[in-house]
MIDOSE-1310 file (N, C-alpha, C; in nm, 2 decimals, decimal comma, always signed):
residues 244
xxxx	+0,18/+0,56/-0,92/+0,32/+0,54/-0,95/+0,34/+0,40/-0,97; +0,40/+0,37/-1,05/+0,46/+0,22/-1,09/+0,60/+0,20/-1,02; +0,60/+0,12/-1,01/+0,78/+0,03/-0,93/+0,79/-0,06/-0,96; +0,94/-0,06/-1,02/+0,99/-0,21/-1,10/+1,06/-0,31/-0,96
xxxx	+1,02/-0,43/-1,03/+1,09/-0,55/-0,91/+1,24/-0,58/-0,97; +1,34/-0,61/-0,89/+1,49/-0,64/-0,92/+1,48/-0,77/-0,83; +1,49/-0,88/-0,89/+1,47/-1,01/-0,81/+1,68/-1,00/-0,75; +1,68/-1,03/-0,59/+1,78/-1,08/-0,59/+1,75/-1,23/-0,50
xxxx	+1,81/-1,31/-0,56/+1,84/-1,45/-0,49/+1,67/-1,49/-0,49; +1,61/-1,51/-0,36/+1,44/-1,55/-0,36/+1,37/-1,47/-0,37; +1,40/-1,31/-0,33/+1,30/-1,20/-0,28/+1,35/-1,08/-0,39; +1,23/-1,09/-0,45/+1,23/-0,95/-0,55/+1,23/-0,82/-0,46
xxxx	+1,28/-0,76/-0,50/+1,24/-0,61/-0,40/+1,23/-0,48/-0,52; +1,15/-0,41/-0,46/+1,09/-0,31/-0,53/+1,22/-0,21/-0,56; +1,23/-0,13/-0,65/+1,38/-0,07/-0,70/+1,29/+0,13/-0,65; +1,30/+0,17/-0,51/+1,24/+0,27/-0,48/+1,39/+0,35/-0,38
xxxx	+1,32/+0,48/-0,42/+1,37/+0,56/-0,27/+1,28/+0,59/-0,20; +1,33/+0,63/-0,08/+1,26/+0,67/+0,02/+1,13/+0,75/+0,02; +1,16/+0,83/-0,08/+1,07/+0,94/-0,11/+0,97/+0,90/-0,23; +1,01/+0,80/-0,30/+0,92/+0,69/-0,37/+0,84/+0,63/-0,31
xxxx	+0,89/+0,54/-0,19/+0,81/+0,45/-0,13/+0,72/+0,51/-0,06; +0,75/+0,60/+0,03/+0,65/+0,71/+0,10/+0,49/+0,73/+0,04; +0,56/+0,75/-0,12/+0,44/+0,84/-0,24/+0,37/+0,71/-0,23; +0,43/+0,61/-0,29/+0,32/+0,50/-0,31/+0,26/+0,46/-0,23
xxxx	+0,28/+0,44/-0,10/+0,21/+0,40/+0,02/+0,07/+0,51/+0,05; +0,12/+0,63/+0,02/+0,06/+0,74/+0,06/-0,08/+0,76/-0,10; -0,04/+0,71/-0,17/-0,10/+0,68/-0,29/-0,23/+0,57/-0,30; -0,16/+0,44/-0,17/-0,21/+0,34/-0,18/-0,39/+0,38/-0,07
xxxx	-0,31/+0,45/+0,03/-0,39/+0,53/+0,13/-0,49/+0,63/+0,07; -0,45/+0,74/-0,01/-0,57/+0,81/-0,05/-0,68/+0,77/-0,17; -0,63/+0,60/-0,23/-0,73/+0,55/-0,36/-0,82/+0,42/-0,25; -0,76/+0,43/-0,13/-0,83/+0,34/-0,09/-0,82/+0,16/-0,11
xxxx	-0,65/+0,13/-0,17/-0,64/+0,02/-0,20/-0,57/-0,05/-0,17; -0,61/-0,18/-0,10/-0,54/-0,24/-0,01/-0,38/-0,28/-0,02; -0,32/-0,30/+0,05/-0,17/-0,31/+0,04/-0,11/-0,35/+0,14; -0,04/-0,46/+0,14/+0,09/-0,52/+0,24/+0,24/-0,46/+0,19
xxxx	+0,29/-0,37/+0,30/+0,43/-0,35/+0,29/+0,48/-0,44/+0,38; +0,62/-0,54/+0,33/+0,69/-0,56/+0,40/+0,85/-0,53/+0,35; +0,94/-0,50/+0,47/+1,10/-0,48/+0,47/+1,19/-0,59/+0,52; +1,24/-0,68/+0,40/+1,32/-0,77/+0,45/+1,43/-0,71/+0,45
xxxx	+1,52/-0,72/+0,58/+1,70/-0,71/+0,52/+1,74/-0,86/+0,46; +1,84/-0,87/+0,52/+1,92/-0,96/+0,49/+1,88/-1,05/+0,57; +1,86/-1,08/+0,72/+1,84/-1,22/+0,80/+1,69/-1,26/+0,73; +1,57/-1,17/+0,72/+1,47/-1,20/+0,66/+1,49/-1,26/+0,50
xxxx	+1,53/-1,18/+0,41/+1,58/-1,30/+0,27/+1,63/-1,43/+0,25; +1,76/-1,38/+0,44/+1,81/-1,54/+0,37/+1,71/-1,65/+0,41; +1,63/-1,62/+0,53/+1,50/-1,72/+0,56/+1,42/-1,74/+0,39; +1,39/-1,64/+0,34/+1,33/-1,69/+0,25/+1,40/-1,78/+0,18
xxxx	+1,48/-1,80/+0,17/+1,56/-1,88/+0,10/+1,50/-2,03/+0,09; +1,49/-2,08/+0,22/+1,46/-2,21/+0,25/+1,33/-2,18/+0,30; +1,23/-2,06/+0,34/+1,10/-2,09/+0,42/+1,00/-2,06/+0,28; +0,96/-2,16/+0,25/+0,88/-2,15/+0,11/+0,76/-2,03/+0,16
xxxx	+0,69/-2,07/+0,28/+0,59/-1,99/+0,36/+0,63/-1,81/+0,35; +0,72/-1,84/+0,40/+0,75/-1,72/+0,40/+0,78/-1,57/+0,29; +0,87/-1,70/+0,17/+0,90/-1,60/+0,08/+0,76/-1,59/-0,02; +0,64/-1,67/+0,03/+0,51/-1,69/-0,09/+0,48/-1,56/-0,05
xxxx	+0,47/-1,54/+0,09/+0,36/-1,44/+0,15/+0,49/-1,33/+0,15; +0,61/-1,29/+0,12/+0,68/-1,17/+0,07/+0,64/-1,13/-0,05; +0,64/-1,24/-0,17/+0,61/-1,20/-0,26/+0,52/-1,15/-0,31; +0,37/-1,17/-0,18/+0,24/-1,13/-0,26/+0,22/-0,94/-0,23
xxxx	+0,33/-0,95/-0,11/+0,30/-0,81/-0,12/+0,35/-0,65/-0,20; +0,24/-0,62/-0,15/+0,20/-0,42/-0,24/+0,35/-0,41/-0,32; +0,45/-0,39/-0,15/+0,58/-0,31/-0,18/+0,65/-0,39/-0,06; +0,76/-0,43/-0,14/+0,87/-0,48/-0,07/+0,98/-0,42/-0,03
xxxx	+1,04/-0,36/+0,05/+1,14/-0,27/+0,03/+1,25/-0,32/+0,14; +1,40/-0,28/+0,04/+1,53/-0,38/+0,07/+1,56/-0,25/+0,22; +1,55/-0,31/+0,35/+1,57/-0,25/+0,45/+1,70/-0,28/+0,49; +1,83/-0,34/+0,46/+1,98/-0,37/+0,53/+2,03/-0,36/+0,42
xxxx	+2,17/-0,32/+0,47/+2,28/-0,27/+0,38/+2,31/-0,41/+0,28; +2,30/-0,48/+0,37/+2,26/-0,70/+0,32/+2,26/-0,69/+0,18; +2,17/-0,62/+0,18/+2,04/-0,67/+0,01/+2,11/-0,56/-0,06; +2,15/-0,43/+0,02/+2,22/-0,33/-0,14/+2,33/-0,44/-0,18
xxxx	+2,42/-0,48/-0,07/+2,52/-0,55/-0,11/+2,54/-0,67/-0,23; +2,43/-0,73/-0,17/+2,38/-0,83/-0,26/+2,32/-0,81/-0,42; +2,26/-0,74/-0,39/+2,21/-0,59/-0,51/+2,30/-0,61/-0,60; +2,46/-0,54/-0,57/+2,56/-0,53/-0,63/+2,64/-0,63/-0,66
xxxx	+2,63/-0,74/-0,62/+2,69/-0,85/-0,64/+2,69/-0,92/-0,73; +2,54/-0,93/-0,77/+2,46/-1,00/-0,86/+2,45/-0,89/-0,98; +2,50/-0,78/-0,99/+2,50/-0,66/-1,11/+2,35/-0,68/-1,14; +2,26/-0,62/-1,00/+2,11/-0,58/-1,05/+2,08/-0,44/-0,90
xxxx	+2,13/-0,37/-0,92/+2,19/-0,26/-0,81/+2,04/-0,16/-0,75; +2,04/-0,22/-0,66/+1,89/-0,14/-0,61/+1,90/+0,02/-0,58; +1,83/+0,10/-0,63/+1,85/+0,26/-0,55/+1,92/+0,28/-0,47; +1,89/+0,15/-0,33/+1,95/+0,23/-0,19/+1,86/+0,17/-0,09
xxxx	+1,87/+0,16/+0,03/+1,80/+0,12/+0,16/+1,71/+0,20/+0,18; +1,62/+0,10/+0,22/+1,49/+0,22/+0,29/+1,42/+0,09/+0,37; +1,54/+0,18/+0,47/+1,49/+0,11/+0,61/+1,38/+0,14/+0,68; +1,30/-0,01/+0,72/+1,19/+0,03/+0,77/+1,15/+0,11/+0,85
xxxx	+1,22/+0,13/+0,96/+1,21/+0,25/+1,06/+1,18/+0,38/+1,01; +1,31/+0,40/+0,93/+1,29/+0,55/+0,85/+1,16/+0,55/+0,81; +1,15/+0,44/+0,69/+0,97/+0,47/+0,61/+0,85/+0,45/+0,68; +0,85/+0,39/+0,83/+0,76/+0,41/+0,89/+0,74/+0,57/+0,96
xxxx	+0,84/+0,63/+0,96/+0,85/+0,76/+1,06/+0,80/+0,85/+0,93; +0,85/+0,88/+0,83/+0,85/+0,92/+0,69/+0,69/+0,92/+0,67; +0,65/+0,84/+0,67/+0,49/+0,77/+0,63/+0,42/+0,85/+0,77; +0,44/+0,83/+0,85/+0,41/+0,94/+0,96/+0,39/+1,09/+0,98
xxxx	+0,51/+1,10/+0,88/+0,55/+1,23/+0,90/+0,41/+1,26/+0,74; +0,42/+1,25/+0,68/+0,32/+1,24/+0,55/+0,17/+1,24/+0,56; +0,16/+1,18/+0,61/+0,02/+1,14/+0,73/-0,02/+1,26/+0,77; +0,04/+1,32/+0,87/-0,01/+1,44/+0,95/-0,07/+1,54/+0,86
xxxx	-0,23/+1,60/+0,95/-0,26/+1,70/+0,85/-0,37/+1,68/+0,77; -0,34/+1,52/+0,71/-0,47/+1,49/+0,58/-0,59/+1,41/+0,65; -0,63/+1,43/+0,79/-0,70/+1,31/+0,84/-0,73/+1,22/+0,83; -0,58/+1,13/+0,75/-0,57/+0,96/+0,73/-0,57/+0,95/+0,88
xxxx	-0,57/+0,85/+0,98/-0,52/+0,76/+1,10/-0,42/+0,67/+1,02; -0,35/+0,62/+1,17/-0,23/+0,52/+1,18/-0,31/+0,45/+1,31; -0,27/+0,28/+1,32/-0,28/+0,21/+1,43/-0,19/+0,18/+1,46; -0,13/+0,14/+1,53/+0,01/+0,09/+1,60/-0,02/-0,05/+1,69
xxxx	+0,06/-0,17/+1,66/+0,03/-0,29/+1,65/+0,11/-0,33/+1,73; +0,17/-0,38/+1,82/+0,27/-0,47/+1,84/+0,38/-0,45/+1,97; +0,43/-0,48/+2,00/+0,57/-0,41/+2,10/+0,50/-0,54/+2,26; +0,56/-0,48/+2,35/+0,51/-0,48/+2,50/+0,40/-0,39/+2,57
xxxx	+0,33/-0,40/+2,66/+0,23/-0,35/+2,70/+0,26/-0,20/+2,74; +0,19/-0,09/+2,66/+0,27/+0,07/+2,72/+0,36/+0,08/+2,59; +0,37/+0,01/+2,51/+0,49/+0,08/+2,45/+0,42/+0,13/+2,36; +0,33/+0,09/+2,26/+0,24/+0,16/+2,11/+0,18/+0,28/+2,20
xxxx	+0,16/+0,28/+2,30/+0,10/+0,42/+2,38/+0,20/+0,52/+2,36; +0,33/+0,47/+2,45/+0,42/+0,58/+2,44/+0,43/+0,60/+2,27; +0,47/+0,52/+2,21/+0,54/+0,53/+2,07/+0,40/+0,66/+1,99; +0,33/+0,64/+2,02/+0,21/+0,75/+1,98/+0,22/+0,86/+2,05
xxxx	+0,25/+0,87/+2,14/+0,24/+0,97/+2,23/+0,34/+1,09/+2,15; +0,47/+1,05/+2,17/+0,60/+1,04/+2,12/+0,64/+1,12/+1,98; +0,51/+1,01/+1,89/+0,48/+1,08/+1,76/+0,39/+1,17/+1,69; +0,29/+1,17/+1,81/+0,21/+1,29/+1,80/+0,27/+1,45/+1,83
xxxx	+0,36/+1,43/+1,94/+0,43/+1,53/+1,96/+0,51/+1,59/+1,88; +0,57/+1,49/+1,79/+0,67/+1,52/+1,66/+0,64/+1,55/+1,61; +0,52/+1,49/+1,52/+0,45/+1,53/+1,40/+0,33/+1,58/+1,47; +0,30/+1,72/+1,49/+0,12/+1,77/+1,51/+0,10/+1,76/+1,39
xxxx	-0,06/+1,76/+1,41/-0,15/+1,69/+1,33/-0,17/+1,54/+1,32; -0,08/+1,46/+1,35/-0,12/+1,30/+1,33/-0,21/+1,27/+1,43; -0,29/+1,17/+1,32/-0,43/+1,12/+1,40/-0,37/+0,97/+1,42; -0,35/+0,92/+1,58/-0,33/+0,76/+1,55/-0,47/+0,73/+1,60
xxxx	-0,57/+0,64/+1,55/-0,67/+0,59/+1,58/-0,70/+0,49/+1,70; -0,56/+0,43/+1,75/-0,54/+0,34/+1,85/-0,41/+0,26/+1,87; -0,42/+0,16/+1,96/-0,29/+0,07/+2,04/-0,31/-0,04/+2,09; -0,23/-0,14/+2,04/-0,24/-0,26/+2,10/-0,12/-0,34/+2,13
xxxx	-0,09/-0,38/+2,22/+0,05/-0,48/+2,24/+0,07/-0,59/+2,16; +0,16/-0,65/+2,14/+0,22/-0,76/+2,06/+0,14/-0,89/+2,12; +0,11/-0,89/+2,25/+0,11/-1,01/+2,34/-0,04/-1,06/+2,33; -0,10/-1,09/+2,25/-0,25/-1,13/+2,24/-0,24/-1,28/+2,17
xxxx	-0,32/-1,34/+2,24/-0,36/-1,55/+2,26/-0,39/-1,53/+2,13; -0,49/-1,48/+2,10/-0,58/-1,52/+1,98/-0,59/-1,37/+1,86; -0,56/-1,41/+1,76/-0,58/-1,31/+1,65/-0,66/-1,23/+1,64; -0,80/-1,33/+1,67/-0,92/-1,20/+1,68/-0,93/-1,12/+1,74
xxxx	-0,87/-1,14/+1,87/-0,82/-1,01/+2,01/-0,77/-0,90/+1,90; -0,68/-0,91/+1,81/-0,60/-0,75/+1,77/-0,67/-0,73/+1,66; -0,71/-0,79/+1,58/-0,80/-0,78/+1,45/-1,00/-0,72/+1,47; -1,00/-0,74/+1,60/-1,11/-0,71/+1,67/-1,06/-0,53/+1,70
xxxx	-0,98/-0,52/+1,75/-0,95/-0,38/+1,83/-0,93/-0,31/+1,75; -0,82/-0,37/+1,60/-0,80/-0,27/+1,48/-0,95/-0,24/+1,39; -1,01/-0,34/+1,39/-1,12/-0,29/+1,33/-1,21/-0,21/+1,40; -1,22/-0,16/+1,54/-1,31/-0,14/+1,59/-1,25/+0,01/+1,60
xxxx	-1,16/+0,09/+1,56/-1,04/+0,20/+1,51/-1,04/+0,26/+1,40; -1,07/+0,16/+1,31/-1,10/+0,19/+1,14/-1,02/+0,26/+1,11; -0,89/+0,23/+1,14/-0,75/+0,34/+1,09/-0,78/+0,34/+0,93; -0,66/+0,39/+0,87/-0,64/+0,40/+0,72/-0,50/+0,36/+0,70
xxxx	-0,41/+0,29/+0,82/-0,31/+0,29/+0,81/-0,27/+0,18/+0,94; -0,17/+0,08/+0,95/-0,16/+0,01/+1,03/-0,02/-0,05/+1,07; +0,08/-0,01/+1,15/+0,19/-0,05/+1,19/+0,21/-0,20/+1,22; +0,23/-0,29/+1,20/+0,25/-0,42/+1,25/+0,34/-0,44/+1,26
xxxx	+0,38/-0,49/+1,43/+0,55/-0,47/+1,50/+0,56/-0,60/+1,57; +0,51/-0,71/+1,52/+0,55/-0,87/+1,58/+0,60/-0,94/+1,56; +0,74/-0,90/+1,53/+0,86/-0,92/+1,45/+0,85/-1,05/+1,34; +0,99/-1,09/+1,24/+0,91/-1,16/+1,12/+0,99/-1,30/+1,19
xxxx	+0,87/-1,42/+1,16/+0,78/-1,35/+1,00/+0,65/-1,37/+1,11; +0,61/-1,33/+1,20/+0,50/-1,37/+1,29/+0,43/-1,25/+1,22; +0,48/-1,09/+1,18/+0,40/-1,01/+1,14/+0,36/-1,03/+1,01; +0,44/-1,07/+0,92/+0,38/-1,12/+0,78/+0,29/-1,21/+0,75
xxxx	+0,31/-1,28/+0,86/+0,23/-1,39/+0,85/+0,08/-1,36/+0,91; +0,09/-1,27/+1,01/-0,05/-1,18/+1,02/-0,10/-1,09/+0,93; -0,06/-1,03/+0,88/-0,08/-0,95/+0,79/-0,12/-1,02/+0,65; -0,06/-1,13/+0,59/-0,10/-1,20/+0,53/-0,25/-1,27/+0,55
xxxx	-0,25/-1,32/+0,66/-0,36/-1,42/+0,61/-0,51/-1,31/+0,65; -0,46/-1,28/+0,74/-0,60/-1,17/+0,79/-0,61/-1,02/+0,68; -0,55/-1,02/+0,56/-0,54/-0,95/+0,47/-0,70/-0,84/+0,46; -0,80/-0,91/+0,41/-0,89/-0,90/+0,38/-1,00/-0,85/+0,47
xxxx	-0,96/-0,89/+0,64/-1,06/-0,96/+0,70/-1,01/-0,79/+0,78; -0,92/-0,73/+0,82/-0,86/-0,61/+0,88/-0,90/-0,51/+0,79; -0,93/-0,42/+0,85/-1,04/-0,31/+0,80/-0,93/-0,17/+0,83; -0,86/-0,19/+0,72/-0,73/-0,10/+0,72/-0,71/-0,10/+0,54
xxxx	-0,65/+0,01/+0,50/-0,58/+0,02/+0,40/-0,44/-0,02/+0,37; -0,35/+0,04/+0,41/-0,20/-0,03/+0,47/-0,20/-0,04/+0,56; -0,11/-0,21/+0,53/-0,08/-0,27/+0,65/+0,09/-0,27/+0,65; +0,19/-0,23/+0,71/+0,29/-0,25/+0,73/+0,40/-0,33/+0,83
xxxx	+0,48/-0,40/+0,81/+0,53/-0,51/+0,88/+0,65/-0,41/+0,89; +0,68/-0,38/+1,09/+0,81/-0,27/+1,14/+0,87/-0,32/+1,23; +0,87/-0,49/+1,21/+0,96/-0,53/+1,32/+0,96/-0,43/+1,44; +1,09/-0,42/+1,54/+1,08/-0,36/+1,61/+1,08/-0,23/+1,62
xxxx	+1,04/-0,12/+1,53/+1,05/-0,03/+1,52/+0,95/+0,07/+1,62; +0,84/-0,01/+1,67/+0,78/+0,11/+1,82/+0,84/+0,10/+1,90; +0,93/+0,03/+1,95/+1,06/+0,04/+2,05/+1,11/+0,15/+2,05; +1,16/+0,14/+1,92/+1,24/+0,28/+1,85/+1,16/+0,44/+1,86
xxxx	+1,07/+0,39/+1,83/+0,95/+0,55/+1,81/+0,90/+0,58/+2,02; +0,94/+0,45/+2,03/+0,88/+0,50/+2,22/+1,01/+0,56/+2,28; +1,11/+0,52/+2,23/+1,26/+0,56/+2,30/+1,33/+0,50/+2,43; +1,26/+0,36/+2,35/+1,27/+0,22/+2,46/+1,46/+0,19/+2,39
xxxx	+1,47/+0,22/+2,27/+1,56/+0,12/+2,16/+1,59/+0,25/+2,07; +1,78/+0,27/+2,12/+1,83/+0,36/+2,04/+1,90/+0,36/+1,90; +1,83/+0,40/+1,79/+1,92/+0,35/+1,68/+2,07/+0,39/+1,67; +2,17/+0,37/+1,58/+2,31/+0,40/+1,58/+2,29/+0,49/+1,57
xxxx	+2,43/+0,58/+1,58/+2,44/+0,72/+1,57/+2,45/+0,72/+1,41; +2,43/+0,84/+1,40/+2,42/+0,84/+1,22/+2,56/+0,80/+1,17; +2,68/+0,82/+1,20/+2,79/+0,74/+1,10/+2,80/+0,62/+1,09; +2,72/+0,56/+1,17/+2,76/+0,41/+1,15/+2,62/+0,38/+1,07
xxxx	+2,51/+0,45/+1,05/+2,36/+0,42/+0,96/+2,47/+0,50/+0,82; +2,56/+0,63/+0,82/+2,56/+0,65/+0,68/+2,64/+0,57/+0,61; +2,73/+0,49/+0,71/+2,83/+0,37/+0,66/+2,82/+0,22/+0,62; +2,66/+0,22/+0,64/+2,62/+0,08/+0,66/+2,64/-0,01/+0,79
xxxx	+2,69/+0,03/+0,87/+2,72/-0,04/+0,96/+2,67/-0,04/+1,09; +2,53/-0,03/+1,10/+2,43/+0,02/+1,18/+2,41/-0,14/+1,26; +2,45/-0,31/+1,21/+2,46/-0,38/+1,21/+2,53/-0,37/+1,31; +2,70/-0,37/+1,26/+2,76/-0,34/+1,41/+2,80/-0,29/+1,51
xxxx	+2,69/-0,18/+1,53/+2,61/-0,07/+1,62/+2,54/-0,18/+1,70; +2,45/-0,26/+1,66/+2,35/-0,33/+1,74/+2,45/-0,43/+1,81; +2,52/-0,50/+1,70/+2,64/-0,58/+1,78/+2,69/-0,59/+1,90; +2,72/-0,44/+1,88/+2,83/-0,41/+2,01/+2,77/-0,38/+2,12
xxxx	+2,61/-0,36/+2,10/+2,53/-0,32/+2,21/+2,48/-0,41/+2,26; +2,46/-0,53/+2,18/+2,40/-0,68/+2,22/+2,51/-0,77/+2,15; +2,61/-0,79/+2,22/+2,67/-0,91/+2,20/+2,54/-1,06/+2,14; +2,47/-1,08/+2,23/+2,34/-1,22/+2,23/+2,30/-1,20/+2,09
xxxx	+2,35/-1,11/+2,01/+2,31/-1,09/+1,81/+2,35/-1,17/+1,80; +2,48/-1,22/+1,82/+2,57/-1,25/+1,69/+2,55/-1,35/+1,63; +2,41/-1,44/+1,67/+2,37/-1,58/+1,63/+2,33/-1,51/+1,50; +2,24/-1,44/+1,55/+2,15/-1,34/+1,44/+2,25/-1,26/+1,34
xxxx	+2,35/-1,22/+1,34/+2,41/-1,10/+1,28/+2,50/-1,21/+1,15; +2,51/-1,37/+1,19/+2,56/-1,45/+1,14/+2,49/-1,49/+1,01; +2,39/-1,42/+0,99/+2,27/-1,41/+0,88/+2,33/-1,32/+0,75; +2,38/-1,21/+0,77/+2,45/-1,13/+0,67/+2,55/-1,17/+0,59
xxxx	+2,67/-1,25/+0,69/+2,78/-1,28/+0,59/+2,74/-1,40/+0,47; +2,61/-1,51/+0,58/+2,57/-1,60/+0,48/+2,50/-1,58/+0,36; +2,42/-1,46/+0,33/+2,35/-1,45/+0,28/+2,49/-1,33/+0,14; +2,57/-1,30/+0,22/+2,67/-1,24/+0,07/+2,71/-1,36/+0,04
xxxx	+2,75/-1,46/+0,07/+2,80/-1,56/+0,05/+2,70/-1,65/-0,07; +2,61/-1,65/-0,02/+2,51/-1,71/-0,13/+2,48/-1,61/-0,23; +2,50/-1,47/-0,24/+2,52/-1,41/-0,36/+2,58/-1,48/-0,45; +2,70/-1,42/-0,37/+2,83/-1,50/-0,45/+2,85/-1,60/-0,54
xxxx	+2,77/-1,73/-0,49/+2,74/-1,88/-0,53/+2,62/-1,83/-0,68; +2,51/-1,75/-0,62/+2,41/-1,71/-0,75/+2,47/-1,65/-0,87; +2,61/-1,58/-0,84/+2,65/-1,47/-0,93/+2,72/-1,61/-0,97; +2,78/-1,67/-0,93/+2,90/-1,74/-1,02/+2,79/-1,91/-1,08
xxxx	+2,71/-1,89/-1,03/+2,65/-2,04/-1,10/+2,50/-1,97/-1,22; +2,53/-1,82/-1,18/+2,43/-1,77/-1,31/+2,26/-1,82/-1,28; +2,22/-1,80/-1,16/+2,15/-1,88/-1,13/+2,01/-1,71/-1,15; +1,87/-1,77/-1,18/+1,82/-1,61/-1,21/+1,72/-1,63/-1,07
């Protein structure tokens, strides 16, 4: 399957649905060819803005996919209108749920110590049939520590949850050297799959406003949450100075 890129502002993102992105990943997995997924919303783009590092190593990957209401917005601002959100959580569960059955493996990368355990546990239960090949926590000195344990697993599939850009930036450079097919960057999403970290209730996810769901649960965001308005804002500026 082919997928077209819709550049908004620094970060092209791939123009998929959910059930697109799935296929391709799942595509990438049964031909055996290598692939970096990463999901910027909106606080991750606007970084790219100014992190030259960061938006090189966005750009080089497989499939980019617009994860916050942020980037539809922006999407629409700039009259280059993406499908829709496909939040990484979702496409990680989705990709999971897809999995089961074909005896691909999944590794699970990242969190606090106990949590890729439960988060497996969790989703083995959900999905019978999923094979996860193994687990490792977020908290390791040296790279070779996790790059050692995933290879020594030989998944076909690999969660990376060390939030950005620390996971992109892993996933990037050890590209080659990890002995995995996909590699995916899920921020905190084994939190989410262990049932450490509750997502919003679905009307505030079908409203967009799953944003100020986290808000209100963690006031200590709003440094972070302060990322969204800036980044419609520099739409704004791209739309009116015509900038490509």
């Amino acid at each position: 399957m082919s997928v077209i890129r819709i550049k908004i502002m620094a970060v092209a993102f791939d123009n998929v649905t959910m059930d697109e992105a799935v296929g391709y990943a799942m595509e990438q997995i049964q031909s055996r060819s290598k692939c970096m997924v990463v999901t910027p919303n909106a606080e991750i783009a606007q970084a790219c803005v100014t992190n030259d590092k960061l938006r090189d190593v966005v750009s080089r990957a497989g499939l980019v996919l617009p994860d916050g209401i942020g980037v539809i917005y922006a999407s629409r601002i700039l009259r280059r209108p993406l499908k829709g959100r496909v939040p990484g959580v979702e496409f990680g569960e989705n990709l999971l749920s897809a999995l089961r059955d074909t005896g691909k493996s999944i590794y699970f990368l990242g969190s606090k110590p106990g949590v890729s355990e439960e988060a497996a546990r969790r989703m083995q239960v959900k999905y019978p049939g999923l094979k996860v090949a193994g687990c490792h926590d977020g908290y390791f000195k040296e790279d070779s520590e996790a790059i050692e344990a995933v290879n020594a697993a030989h998944p076909d599939a690999l969660f990376v949850c060390l939030g950005s850009p620390r996971q992109e930036y892993f996933i990037d450079e050890h590209f080659q050297e990890l002995n995995t097919t996909l590699m995916v960057g899920l921020g905190g999403s084994l939190d989410v799959y262990a049932g450490k970290v509750e997502r919003a209730p679905d009307i505030f996810i079908k409203l967009g406003l799953e944003w100020l769901y986290r808000l209100l649960k963690q006031p200590s965001r709003l440094g972070r949450m302060m990322k969204l308005p800036q980044y419609m804002f520099a739409a704004f500026r791209w739309r009116i100075k015509g900038e490509e």
